[in-house]
C-alpha positions in Angstrom: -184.2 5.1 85.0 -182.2 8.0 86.4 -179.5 5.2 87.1 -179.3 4.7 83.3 -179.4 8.1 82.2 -176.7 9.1 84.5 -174.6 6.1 83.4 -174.8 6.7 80.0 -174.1 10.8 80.6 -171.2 9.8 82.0 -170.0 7.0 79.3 -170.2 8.9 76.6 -168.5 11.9 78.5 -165.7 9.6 78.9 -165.5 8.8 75.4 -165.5 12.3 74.6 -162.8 13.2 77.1 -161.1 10.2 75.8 -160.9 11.3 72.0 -159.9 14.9 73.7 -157.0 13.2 75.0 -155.5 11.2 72.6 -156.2 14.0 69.6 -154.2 16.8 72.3 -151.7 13.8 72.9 -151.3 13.0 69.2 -149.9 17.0 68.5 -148.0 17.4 71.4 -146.1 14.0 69.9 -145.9 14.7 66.8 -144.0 18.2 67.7 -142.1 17.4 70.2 -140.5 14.2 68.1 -139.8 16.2 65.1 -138.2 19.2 67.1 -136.0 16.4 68.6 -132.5 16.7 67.0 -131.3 13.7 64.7 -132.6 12.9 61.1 -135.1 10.1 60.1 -133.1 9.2 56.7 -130.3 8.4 58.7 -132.5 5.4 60.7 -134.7 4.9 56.7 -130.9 4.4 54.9 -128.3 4.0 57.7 -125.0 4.3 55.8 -126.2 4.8 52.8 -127.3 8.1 53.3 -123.5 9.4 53.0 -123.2 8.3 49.3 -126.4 10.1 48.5 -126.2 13.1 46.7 -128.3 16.4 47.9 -131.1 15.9 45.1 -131.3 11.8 46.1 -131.7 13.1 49.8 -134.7 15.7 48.9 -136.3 13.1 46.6 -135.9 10.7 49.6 -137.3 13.2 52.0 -140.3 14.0 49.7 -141.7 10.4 49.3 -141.2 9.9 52.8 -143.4 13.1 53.6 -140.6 15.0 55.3 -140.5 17.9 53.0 -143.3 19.6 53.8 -144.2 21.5 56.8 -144.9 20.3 60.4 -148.5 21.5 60.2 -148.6 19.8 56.9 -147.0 16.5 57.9 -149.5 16.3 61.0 -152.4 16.8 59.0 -151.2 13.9 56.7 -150.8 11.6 59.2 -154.1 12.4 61.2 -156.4 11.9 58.3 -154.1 8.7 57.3 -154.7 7.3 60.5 -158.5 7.9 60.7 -158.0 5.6 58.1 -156.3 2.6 59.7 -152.5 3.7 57.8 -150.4 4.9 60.5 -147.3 5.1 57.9 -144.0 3.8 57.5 -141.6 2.4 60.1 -138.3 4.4 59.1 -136.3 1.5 60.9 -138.5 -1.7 59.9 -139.3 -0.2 56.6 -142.4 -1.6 56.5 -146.7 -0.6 57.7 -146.2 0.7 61.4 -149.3 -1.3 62.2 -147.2 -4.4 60.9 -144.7 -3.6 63.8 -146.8 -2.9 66.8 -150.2 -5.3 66.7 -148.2 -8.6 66.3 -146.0 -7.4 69.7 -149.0 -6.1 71.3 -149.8 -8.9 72.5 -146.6 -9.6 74.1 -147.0 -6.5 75.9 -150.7 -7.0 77.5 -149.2 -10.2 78.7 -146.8 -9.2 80.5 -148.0 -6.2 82.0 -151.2 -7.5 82.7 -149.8 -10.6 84.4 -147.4 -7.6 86.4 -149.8 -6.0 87.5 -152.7 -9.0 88.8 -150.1 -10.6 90.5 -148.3 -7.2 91.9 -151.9 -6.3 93.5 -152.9 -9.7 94.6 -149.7 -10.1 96.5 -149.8 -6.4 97.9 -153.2 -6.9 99.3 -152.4 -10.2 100.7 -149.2 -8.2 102.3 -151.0 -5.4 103.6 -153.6 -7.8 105.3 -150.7 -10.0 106.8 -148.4 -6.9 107.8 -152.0 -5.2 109.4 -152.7 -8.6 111.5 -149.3 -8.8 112.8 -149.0 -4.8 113.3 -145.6 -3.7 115.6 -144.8 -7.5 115.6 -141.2 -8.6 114.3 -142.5 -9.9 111.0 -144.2 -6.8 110.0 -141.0 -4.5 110.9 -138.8 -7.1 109.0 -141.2 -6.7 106.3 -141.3 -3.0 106.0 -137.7 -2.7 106.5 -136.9 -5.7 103.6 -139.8 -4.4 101.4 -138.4 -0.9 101.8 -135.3 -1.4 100.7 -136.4 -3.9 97.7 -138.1 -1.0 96.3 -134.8 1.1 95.7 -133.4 -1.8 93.9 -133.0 -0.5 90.3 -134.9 -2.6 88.0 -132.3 -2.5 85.2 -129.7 -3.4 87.9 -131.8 -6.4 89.6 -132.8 -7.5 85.7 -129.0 -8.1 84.6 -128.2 -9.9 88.2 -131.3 -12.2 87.8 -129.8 -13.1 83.9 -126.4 -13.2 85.2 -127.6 -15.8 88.0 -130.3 -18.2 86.8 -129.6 -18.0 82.7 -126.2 -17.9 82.8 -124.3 -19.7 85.4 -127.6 -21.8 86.2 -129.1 -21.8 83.0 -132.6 -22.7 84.1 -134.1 -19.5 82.7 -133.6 -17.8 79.5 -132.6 -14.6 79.3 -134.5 -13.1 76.2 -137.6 -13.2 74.0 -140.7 -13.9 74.5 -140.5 -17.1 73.7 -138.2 -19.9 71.6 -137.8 -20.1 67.9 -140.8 -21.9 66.7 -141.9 -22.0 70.0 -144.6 -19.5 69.8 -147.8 -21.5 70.7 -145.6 -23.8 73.6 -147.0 -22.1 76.7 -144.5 -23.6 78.8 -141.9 -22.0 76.8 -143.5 -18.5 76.9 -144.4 -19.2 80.8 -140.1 -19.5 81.4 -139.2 -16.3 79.5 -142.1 -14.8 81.4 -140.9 -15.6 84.9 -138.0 -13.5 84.8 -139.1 -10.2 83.8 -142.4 -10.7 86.1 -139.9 -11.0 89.5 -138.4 -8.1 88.8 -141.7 -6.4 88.1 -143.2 -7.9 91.1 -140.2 -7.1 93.1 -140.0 -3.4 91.9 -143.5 -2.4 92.5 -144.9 -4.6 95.5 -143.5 -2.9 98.5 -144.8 0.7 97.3 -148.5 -0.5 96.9 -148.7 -2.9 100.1 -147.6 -0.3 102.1 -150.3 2.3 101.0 -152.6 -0.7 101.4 -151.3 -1.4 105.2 -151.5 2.0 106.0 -155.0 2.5 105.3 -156.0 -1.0 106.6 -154.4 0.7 109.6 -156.2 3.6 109.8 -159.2 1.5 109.2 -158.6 -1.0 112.1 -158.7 2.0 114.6 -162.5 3.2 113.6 -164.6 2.9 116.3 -167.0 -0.1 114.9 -163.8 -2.1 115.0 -163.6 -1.8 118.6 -167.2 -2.4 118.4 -167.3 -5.6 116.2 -164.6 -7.0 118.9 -166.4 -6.6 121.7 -169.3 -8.8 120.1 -166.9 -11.6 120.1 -165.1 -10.9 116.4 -161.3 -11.7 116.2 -158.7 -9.4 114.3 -158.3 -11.6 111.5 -162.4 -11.5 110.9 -162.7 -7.6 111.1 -159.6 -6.7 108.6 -161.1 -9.2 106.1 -164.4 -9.1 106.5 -165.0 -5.2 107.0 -161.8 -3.3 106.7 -160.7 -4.8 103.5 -164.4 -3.9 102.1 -164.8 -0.5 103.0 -161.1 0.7 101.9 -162.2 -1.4 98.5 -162.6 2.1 96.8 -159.3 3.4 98.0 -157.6 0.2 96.6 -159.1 0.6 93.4 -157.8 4.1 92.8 -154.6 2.9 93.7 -154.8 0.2 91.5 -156.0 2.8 88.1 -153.2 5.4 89.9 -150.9 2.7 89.2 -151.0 2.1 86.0 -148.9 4.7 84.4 -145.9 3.2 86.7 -146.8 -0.2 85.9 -146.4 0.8 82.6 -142.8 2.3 82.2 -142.0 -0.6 84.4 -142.6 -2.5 81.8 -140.8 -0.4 79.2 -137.9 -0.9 81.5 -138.2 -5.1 81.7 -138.6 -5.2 78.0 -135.5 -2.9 77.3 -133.3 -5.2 79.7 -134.8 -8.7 78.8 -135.0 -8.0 75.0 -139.0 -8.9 75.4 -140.5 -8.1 72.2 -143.1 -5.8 72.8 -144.1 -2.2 72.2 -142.0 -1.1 75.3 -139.4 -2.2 73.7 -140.3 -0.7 69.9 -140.7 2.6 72.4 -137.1 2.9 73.0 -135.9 2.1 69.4 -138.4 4.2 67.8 -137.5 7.3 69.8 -133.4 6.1 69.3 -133.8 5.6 65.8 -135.4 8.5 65.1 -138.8 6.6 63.7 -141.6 9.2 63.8 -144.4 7.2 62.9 -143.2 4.0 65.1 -143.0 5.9 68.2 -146.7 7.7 67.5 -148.3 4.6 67.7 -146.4 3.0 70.8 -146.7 6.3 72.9 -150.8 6.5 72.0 -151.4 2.9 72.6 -149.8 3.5 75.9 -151.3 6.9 76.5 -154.6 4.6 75.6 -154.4 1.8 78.2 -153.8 4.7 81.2 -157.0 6.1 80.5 -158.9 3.0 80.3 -157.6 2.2 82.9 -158.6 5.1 84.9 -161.6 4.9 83.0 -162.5 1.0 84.7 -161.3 1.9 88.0 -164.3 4.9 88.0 -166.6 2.6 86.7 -166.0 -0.1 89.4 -165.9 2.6 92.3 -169.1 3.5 91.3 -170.5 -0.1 91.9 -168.4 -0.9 95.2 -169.5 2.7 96.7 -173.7 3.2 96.4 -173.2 6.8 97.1 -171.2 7.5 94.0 -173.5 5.4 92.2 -176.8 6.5 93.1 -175.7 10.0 93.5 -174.5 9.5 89.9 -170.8 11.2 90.8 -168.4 12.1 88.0 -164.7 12.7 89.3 -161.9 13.0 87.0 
């Protein structure tokens, strides 16, 4: 019963923290993109705006909600949103929620398929690198994973196209998937290979070698000494105990993550042309489009908490003193 109650406590102080978050998140945004310099019209009627006269402009500004002030604009749009309506896209001209859900999709895709397969690999690193500590593989490792890292992703992107779309062409280069091609998951599995290497190649390294470290600090407790000397090999105690008792540590790396996964993603989208809400990011803040890059920026601000949000949850069942002690850690 006090299990329950303190599980519930701390869902709904979650949620609370939550709402706190993206409300403080939603004014910081708002401000910050309408101090930035540049004018919305200019994205709504691109050059058409220089043959409009001063009164078409003001008429233009006041259906679009720019005339009044700041306080008054964000008011507007929070109240509209409660609704569902999250406004116009200046650029796309059309319901911002038209825009982003039909890419969202894209998005959780790819990033989610990043980030399984960039933690799955890093674990099964780290365990390989701890097993073969000092040995020749694991300093080749370190030393090739190392400098893998401090490839640019941008850089690595354009080399991959250049390479295998094309003078190969066995990969395409952009999209998400062909024209008409939309349900064909072996179309949508080749334009995802390409943007997943270079997310798996620019985030691997930095998370295995957190792993291996603390597998290594692990392996040197003194039960591991003492499991060996009841007849346990290396390879048993790292995965049967070591991995299980740095669990915790590999799960707060995993929600710390997140936020880096995510621009990672921005960054693969911007250089593949993947259409997603990375991608409807950048253009949004380039084109000026207030209401466009709101909704991006929240949904992202969004899946971070979660995120951290899950990772607290499942600590809580891995580790019985945070559970039964009914710990909440922020």
């Amino acid at each position: 019963m006090i299990r329950n109650h303190w599980f519930w406590h701390g869902v709904l102080r979650r949620c609370f923290f939550f709402l706190l978050v993206m409300f403080v998140l939603s004014i910081v945004l708002f401000f910050l993109a309408r101090m930035a310099p540049g004018d919305p019209l200019q994205s709504f009627y691109g050059d058409a705006l220089e043959m409009m006269s001063q009164a078409e402009q003001d008429a233009a500004r006041e259906r679009l909600g720019l005339d009044k002030g700041m306080f008054a604009q964000y008011a507007y749009w929070l109240l509209n949103s409660l609704q569902g309506d999250f406004g116009i896209s200046f650029k796309y001209k059309m319901p911002v929620a038209d825009v982003v859900f039909p890419l969202l999709g894209n998005t959780l895709l790819l990033g989610s398929l990043a980030y399984i397969l960039v933690f799955a690999f890093a674990i099964l690193l780290a365990v390989f690198c701890t097993l073969h500590e000092e040995d020749w593989l694991d300093k080749t490792i370190c030393k090739v994973g190392t400098a893998a890292y401090y490839i640019p992703a941008f850089w690595l992107g354009v080399v991959l196209v250049l390479i295998f779309s094309i003078h190969l062409g066995w990969l395409p280069s952009s999209g998400a998937y062909d024209i008409g091609k939309s349900e064909d998951i072996l179309n949508r599995i080749q334009h995802l290979i390409l943007p997943l290497v270079v997310m798996i190649a620019s985030h691997l390294w930095y998370y295995a070698y957190m792993i291996r470290n603390k597998l290594l600090d692990e392996v040197r407790r003194d039960y591991v000494l003492l499991a060996k000397s009841k007849g346990l090999t290396r390879r048993e105690v790292v995965w049967k105990h070591c991995l299980r008792n740095v669990a915790p540590t590999i799960v707060n790396i995993m929600a710390i993550s997140i936020p880096h996964v995510t621009g990672g993603t921005i960054v693969v989208e911007a250089v593949f042309n993947y259409p997603g809400i990375g991608n409807l990011a950048v253009e949004s803040a380039k084109y000026h489009d207030y209401n466009l890059l709101m909704v991006t920026t929240l949904i992202t601000g969004a899946l971070v908490f979660l995120g951290s949000f899950v990772a607290q949850m499942i600590n809580e069942q891995i580790d019985p003193r945070m559970r039964e002690a009914g710990v909440i850690r922020w």
